[in-house]
matplotlib code that plots the C-alpha trace (Angstrom):
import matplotlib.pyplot as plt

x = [99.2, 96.5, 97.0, 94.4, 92.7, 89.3, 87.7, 88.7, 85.2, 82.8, 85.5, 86.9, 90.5, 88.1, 86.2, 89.0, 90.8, 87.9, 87.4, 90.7, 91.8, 88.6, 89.0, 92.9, 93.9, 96.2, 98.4, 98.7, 102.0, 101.1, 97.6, 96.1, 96.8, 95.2, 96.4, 93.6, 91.8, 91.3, 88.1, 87.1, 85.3, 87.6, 88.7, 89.2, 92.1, 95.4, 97.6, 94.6, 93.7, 97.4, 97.1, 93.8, 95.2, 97.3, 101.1, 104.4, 104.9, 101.4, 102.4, 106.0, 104.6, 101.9, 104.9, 107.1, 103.8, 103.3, 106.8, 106.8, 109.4]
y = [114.3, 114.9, 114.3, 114.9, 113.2, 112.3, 109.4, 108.4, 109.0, 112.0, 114.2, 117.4, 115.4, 113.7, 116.3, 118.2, 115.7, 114.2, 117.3, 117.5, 114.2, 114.1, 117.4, 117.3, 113.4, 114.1, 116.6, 115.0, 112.7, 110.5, 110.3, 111.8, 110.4, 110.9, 109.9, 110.0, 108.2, 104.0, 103.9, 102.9, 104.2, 106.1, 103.8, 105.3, 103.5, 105.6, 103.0, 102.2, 105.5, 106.1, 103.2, 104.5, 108.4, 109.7, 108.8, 109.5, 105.8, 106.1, 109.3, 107.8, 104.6, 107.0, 109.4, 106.1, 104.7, 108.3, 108.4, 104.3, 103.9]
z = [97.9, 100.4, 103.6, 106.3, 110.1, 108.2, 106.9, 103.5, 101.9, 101.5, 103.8, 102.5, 100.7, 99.1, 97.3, 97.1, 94.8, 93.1, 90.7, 89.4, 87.9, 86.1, 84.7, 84.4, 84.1, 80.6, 82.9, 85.7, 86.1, 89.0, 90.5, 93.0, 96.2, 100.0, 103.3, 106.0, 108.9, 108.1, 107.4, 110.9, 114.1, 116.0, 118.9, 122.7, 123.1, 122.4, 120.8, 118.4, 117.8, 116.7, 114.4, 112.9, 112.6, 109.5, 110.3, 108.9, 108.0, 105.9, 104.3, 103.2, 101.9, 99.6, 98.4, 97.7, 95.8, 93.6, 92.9, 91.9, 94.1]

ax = plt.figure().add_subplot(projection="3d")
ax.plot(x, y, z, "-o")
ax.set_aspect("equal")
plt.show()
């Protein structure tokens, strides 16, 4: 799991993690799985920006997903 308050593609989780199921896949017992920024410009306001921004919600829903629960 790979959490992080970037965007979702070419951020540091993302090239973190992309190495290691393509080198490792046969070990690995759930995938990979990263929780970052929605893939959307940042807004100003604070209630969207707190939508947009990793949350606790996001991250249990992804460790509920990994752990197909």
């Amino acid at each position: 799991m790979i959490v992080e308050q970037d965007r979702p593609l070419c951020g540091i989780g993302a090239e973190v993690c992309y190495p290691h199921p393509k080198n490792i896949f046969d070990e690995l017992d759930a995938p990979v799985m990263r929780v970052s920024q929605e893939d959307v410009p940042m807004p100003y306001n604070e209630k969207l920006e707190k939508a947009v921004l990793p949350n606790m919600d996001k991250l249990i829903a992804a460790v509920n997903k990994v752990c197909y629960a």
